[in-house]
C-alpha positions in Angstrom: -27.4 38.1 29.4 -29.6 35.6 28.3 -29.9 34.5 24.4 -33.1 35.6 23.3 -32.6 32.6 20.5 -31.4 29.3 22.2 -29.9 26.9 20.1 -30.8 23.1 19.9 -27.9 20.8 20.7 -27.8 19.9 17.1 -27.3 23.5 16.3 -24.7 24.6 18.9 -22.7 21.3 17.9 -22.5 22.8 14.3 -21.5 26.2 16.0 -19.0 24.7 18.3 -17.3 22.8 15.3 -17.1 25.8 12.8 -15.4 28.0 16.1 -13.0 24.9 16.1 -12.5 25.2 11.9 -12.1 29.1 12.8 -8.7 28.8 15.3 -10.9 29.6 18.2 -9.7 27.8 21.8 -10.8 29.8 23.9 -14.5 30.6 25.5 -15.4 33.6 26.8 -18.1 34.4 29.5 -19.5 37.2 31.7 -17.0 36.6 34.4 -13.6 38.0 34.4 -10.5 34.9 34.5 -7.3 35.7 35.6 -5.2 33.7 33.3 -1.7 34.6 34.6 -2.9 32.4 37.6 -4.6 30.1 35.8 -1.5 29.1 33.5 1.2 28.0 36.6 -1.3 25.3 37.6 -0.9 21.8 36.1 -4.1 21.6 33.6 -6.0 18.6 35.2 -7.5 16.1 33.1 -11.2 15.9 32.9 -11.8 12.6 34.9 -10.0 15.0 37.8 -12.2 17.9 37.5 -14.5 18.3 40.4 -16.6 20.7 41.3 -17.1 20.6 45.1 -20.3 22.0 46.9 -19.8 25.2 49.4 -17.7 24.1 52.3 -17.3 20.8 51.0 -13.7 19.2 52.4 -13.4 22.3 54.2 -16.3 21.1 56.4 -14.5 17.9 57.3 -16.3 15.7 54.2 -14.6 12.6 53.6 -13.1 12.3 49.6 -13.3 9.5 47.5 -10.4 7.0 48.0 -7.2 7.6 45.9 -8.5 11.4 46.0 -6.4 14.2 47.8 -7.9 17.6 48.2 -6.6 20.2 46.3 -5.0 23.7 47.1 -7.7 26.4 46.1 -7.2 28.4 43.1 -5.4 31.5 43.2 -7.4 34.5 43.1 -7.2 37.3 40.6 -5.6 39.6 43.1 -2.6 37.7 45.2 -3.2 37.9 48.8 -0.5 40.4 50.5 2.3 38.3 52.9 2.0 38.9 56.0 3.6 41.0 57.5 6.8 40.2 59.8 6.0 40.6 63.5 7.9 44.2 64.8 10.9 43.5 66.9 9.6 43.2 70.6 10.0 46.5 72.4 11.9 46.6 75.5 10.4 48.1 78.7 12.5 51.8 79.4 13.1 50.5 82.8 14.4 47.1 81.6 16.5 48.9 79.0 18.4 51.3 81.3 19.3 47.9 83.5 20.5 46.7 80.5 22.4 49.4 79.5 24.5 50.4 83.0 25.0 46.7 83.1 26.7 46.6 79.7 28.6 49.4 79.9 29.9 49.9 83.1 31.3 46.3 82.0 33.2 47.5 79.7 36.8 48.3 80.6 37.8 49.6 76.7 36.3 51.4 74.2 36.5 48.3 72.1 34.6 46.6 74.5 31.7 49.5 74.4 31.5 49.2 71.0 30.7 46.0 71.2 28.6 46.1 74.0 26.4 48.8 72.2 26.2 46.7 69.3 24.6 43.5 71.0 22.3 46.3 73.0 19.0 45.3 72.1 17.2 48.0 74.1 16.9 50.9 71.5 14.3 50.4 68.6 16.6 52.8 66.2 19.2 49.9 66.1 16.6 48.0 63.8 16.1 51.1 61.1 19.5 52.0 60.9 21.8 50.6 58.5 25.2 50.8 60.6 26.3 51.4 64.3 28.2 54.5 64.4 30.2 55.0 67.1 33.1 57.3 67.1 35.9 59.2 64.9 39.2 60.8 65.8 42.2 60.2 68.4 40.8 59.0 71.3 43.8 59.6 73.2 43.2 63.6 72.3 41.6 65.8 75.6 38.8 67.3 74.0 35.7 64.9 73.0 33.2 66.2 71.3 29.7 64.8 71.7 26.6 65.6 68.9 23.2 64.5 68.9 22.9 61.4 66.4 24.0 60.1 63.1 22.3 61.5 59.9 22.1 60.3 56.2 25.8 60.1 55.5 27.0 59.0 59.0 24.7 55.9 59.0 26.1 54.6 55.1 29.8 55.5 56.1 29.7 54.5 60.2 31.3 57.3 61.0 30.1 60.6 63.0 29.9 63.8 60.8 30.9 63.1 57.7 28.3 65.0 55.5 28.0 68.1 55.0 27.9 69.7 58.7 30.7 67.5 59.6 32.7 69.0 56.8 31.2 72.2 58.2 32.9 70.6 61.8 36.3 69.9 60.4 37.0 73.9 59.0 35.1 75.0 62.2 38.2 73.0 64.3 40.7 74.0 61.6 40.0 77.8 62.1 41.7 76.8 65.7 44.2 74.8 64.6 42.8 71.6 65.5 42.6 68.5 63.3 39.8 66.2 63.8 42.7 62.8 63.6 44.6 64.3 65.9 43.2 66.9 68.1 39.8 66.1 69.0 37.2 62.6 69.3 33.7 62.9 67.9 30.9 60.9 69.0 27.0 61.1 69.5 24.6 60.6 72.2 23.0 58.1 69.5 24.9 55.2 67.6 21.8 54.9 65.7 20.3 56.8 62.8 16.5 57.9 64.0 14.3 58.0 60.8 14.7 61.1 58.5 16.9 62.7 60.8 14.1 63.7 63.2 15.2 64.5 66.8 16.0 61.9 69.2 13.2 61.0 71.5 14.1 61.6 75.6 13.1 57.5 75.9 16.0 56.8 72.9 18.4 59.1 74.8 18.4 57.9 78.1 18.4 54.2 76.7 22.0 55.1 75.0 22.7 57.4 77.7 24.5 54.5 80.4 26.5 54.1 77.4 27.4 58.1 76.5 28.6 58.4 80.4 30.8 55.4 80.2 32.4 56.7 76.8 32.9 59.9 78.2 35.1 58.0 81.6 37.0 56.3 79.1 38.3 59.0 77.1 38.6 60.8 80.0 38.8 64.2 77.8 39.9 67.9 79.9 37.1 69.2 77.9 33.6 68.2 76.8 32.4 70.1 73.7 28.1 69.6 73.7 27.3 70.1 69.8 23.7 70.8 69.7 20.5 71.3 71.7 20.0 67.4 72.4 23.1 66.6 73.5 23.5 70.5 75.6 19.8 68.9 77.3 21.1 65.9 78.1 24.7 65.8 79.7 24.2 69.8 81.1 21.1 70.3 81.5 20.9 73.6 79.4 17.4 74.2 77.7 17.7 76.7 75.4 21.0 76.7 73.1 21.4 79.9 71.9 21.0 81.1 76.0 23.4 78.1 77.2 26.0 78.1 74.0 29.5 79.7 74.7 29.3 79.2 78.7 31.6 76.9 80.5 30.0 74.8 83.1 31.0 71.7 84.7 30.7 67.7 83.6 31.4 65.3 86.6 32.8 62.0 86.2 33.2 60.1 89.0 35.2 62.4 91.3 36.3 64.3 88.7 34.9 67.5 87.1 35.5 67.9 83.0 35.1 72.0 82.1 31.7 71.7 79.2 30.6 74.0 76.9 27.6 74.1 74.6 28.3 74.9 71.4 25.7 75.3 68.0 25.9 72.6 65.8 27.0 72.6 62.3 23.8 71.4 60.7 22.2 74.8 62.6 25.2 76.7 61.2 24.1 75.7 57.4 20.4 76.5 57.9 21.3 80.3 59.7 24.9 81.0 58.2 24.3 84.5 59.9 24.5 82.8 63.4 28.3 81.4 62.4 29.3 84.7 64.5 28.1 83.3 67.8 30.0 79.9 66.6 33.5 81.6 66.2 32.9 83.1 69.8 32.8 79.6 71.5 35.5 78.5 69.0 38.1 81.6 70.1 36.9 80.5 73.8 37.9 77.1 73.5 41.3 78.2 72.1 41.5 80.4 74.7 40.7 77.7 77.5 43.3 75.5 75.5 45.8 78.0 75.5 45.8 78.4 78.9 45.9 74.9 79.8 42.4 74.4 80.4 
């Protein structure tokens, strides 16, 4: 706004120096400072004030010599960092090479392990916080095979330790069967996929050269398929409440393991009144154990 009464220098000079009597250092215009920014720059001297034209230096001007151009002034509102570069996806093709590569490689399940941890051809690996791999006796001859970690699996490492694996371990216990003893838990996933969402067919058959060579390894008599995803993927069973309780076969080589899908726990604690159809498969696996599979 323009002063409808301009002073005369002789006036604003008497102004200026009864501000200065007054306390007052600081002047105030129309247009907003940011002073935070202002205040972590060295305050230059007046001789090194300059004010440079539009696309002056920027243009390619020469300075005067002795003169260095300076960093522009921060703006009021910090410019946002860029953001890191996602990891580079690899092709699904390239992936599964990868994969059988790696694992049929592996001659111990130590060796898996680490071959699934240098794998580099599954995206989950980079949101999860842990590699979780397996829990139990791996000697023991049923192996038990779930979709993928969740919330409590990926902090702690292990497979089905929240609340559906506690839900797991007095499942088994109805049967007699401890989980360090009796039985070796793992998923078709190591990884954690992002708020527990279902595994995505590309992020199971990337893992899944890795799934068949844990299954050879441990070499179980029987294959226990917790779960929709993992029933779809090493049976072939759509449908879990049609395919659950039925024993079919999992080949390995030259050798046929008896499989069974069964519901899984997490299922269980959403419909407690399907927990009927759950005791069925778990009095026909203790059947099938009794009578030496």
């Amino acid at each position: 706004m323009s002063n409808p009464h301009p002073l005369s220098p002789h006036e604003a000079a008497q102004l200026l120096g009864w501000y200065a009597q007054m306390g007052v250092s600081e002047g105030l215009d129309e247009v907003a400072h940011d002073r935070f920014a202002a205040s972590a720059l060295p305050e230059p001297s007046r001789a090194e004030v300059v004010r440079p034209t539009a696309a002056s230096d920027v243009a390619g001007r020469s300075l005067p010599a002795g003169r260095e151009a300076s960093s522009p002034r921060p703006s009021a509102t910090p410019a946002s960092s860029p953001r890191p570069a996602p990891a580079t996806m690899v092709a699904p093709d390239i992936a599964a090479e990868s994969a059988r590569a790696a694992a049929s490689a592996a001659t111990t399940l130590n060796e898996l392990k680490a071959a699934l941890a240098a794998f580099e051809g599954c995206a989950l690996k980079a949101s999860a916080k842990n590699l979780v791999f397996a829990d139990g006796n791996p000697a023991a001859k049923i192996m038990l095979i779930g979709e993928a970690p969740g919330a409590d699996e990926d902090r702690l490492g292990l497979p089905f330790v929240g609340r559906s694996g506690q839900l797991l371990d007095r499942m088994l216990a109805s049967i007699g069967l401890l989980r360090e003893r009796d039985v070796y838990i793992t998923n078709l996933l190591p990884w954690r996929p992002p708020g527990n969402r279902t595994p995505t067919p590309q992020e199971v058959a990337a893992c899944m050269p890795f799934t068949q060579r844990h299954i050879a390894l441990v070499n179980p008599d029987i294959l226990l398929c917790i779960g929709a995803p993992s029933a779809l993927a090493l049976l072939g069973h759509t449908g879990i409440l049609a395919s659950r309780g039925k024993w079919s076969q999992f080949a390995v080589g030259e050798r046929q393991i008896r499989a069974m899908a069964m519901l899984h726990p997490a299922y269980l604690l959403r419909q407690p009144l399907q927990k009927r159809l759950a005791w069925r498969d778990l009095q026909a696996l203790r059947a099938a154990i009794d009578g030496g599979v």
